[in-house]
C-alpha positions in Angstrom: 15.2 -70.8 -78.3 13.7 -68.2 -81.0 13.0 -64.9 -79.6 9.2 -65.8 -80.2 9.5 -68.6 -78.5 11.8 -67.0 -75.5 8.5 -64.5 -75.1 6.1 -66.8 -74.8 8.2 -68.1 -71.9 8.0 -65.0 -70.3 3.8 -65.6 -70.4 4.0 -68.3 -68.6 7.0 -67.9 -66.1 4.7 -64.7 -64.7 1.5 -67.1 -64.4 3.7 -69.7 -62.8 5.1 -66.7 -60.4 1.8 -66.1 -59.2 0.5 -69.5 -58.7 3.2 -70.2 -56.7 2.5 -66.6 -54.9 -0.8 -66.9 -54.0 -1.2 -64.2 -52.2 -0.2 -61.4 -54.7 -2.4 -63.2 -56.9 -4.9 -62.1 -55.1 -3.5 -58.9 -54.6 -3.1 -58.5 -58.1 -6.7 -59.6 -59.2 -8.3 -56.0 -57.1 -7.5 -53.6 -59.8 -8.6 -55.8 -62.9 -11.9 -56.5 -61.1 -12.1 -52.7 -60.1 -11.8 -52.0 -63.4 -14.0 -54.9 -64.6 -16.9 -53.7 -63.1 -16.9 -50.4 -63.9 -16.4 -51.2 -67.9 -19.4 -53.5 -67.1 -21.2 -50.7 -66.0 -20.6 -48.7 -68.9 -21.3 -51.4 -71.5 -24.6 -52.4 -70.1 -25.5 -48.4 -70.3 -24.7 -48.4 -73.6 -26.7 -50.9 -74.5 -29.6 -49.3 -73.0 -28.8 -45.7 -74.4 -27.4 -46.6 -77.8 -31.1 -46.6 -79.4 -31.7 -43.2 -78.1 -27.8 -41.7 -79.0 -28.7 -43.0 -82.4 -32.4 -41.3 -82.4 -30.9 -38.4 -81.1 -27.9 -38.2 -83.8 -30.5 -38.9 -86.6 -33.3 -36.5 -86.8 -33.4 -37.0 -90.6 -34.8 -40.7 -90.5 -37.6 -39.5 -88.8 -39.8 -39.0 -91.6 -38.6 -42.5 -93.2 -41.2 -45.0 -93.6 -40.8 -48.5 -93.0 -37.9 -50.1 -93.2 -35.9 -48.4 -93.7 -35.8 -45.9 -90.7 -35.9 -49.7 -88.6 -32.7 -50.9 -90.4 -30.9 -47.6 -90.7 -31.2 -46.7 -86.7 -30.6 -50.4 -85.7 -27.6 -50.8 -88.1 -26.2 -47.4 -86.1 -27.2 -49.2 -82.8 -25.2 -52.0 -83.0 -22.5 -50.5 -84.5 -22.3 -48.2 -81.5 -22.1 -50.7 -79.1 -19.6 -53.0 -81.4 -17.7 -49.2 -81.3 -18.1 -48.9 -77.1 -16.9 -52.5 -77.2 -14.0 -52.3 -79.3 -13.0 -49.5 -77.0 -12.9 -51.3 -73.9 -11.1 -54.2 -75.4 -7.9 -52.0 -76.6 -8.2 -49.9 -73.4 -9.0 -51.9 -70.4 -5.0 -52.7 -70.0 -3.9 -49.3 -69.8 -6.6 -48.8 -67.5 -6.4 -51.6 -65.1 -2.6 -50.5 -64.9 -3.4 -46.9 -64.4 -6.2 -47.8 -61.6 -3.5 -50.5 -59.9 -0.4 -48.8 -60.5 0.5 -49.0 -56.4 -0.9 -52.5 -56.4 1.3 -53.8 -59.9 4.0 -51.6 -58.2 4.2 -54.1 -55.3 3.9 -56.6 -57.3 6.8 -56.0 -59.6 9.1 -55.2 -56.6 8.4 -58.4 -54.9 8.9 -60.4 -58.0 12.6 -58.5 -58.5 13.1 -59.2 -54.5 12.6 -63.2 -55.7 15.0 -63.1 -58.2 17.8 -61.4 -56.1 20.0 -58.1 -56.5 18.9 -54.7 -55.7 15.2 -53.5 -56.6 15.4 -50.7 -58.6 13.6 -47.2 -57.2 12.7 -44.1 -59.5 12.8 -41.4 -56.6 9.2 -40.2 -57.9 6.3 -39.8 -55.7 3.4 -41.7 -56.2 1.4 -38.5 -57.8 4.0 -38.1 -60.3 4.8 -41.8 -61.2 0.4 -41.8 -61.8 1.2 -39.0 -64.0 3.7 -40.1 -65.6 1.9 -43.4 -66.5 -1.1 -41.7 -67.5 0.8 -39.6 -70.0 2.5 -42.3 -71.5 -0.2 -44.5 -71.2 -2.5 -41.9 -73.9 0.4 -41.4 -75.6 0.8 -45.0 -76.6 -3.4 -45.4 -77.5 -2.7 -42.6 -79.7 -0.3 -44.5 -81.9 -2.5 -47.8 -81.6 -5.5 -45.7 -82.8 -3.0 -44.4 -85.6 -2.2 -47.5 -86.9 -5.8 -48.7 -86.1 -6.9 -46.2 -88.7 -4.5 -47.3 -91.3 -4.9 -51.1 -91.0 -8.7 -50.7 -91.3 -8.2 -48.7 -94.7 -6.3 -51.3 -95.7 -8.7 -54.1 -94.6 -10.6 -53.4 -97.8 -7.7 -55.0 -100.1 -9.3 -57.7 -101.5 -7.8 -60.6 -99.9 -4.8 -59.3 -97.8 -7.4 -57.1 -95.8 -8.7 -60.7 -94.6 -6.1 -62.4 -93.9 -2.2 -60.1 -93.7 -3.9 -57.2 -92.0 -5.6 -59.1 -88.7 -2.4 -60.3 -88.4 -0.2 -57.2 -88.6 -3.0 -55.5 -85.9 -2.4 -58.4 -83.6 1.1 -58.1 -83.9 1.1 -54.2 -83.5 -1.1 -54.5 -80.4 0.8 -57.1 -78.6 3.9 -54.8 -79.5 2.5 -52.3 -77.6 0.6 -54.2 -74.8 4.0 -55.7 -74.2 5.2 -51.7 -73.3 2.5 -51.1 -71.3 3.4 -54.1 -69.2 7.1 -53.5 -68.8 6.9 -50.1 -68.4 6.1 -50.9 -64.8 9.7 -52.5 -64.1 11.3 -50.1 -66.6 9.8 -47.3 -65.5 11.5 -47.5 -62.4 15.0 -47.9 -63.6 14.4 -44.5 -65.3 13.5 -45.1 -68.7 10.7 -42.5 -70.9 8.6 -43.8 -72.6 11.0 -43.1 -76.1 13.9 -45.1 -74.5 11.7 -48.2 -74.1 10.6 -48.4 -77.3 13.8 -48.3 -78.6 14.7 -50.9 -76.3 11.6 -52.7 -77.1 12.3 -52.5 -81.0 15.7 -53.8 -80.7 14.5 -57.1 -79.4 11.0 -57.2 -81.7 10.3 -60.5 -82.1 11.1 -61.3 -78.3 8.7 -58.4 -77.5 5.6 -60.1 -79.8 6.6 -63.2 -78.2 5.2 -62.0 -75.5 2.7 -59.7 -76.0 0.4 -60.9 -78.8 -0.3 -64.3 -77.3 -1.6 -61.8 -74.0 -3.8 -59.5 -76.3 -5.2 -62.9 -78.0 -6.8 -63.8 -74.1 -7.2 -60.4 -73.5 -9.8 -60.3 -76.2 -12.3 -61.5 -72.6 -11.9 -59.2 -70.2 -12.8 -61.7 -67.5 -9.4 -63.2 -68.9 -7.8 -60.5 -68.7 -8.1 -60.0 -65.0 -6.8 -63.3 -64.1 -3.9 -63.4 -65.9 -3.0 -59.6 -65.4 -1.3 -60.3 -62.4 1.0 -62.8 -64.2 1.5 -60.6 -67.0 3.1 -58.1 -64.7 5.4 -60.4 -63.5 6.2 -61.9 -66.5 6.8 -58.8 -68.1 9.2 -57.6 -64.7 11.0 -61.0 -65.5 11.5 -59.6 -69.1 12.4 -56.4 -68.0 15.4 -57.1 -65.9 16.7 -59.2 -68.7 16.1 -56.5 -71.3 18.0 -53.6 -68.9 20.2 -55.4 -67.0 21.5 -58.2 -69.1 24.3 -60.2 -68.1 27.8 -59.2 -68.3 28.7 -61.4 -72.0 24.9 -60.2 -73.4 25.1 -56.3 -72.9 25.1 -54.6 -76.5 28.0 -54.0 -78.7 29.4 -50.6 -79.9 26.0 -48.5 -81.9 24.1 -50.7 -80.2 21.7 -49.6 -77.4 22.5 -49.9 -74.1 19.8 -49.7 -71.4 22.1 -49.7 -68.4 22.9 -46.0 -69.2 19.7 -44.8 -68.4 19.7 -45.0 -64.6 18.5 -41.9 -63.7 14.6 -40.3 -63.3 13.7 -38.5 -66.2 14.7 -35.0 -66.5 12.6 -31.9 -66.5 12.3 -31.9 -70.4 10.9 -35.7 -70.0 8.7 -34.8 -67.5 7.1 -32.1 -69.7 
């Protein structure tokens, strides 16, 4: 099977995991809904305040007769809310995994407790694994809003900017949706945020695999929150075969190897 393929498998093992788990399905729904209605919240305040932001940030129209004050302020409008909206799409992950990180932590253990051999601990305390997964978790919008920057430029090329560049940001967005996910599992076996995307990099295609057919649902957040409890355990499933592979599939010489890194991260990791 194709690497593609192999990640795609690891969608729908997690979903299968939790159907046949019911009760951390459940478990794992709390955070996304948490999350849910609080980006609900914020969306439907936009929408109410986004004439008045735009009044507010546009005290030149004032004066501007009809209509074109009307179709500058209400282009603004909706392009706020598209903005606010955009926003919680490429964020609500991050933040559902911040908000449940106990509750995906449970989740991930018990899934490795299924499949046998020792469950992995990092040693950290709660506060500092939050930290930790706040940190990385900016860290990694910061390069999606990097390369967001640079495939909208590009989205201007006549042609290619139609039909190449949505591509490319799907595939760069399930790259790094598929981090966010196993950084719960890999997180634990001691591995920053740089030594996972190493590890991530080395098996690409497996890694897209998985993740851009997740950011394609994930487009709905009400999606999103039934199949993030799957996701985690698909991507815990993905994460023991990425760092602990099996004896006659561990890396060859130059290559890297993931079992080394066994230990929490050091003070200069921390930092």
């Amino acid at each position: 099977m194709s690497d593609l393929g192999a990640g795609f498998g690891y969608v729908m093992k997690g979903q299968r995991w939790v159907a046949q788990h019911g009760r951390w399905f459940g478990f794992g729904l709390l955070p996304g809904l948490v999350t849910l209605v609080v980006y609900a919240g914020a969306l439907i305040g936009l929408g109410y305040g986004a004439d008045d932001l735009v009044g507010w940030a546009t005290p030149f129209a004032d004066d501007w007769s009809s209509p074109w004050q009307g179709l500058l302020r209400t282009g603004l409008t909706a392009l706020v809310f598209v903005l606010g909206l955009f926003l919680a799409v490429i964020t609500f992950t991050a933040v559902t995994l911040l908000v449940g990180q106990p509750f995906y932590e449970s989740l991930s253990e018990e899934v490795e407790r299924g499949e046998g051999g020792e469950v992995p601990e990092s040693g950290l305390p709660l506060w500092r694994e939050l930290w930790i997964s706040a940190r990385d978790s900016v860290r990694i919008l910061l390069r999606v809003a990097l390369y967001g920057i640079i495939l909208f430029a590009c989205g201007f090329i006549p042609v290619a900017g139609q039909t190449v560049v949505p591509v490319i940001g799907f595939c760069v967005s399930g790259f790094f949706l598929a981090e966010e996910l196993t950084a719960v599992a890999l997180q634990r076996r001691g591995l920053v945020l740089k030594d996972r995307l190493v590890l991530l990099r080395g098996r690409r295609m497996l890694a897209l695999g998985f993740g851009v057919p997740l950011v394609l649902s994930f487009l709905v957040p009400l999606v999103a929150v039934f199949l993030m409890p799957g996701a985690v355990a698909g991507a815990t499933l993905l994460a023991r075969d990425l760092a602990d592979p099996a004896p006659d599939a561990r890396p060859g010489p130059g290559a890297l190897d993931p079992v080394r890194v066994t230990q929490p991260p050091g003070p200069g990791d921390r930092a």
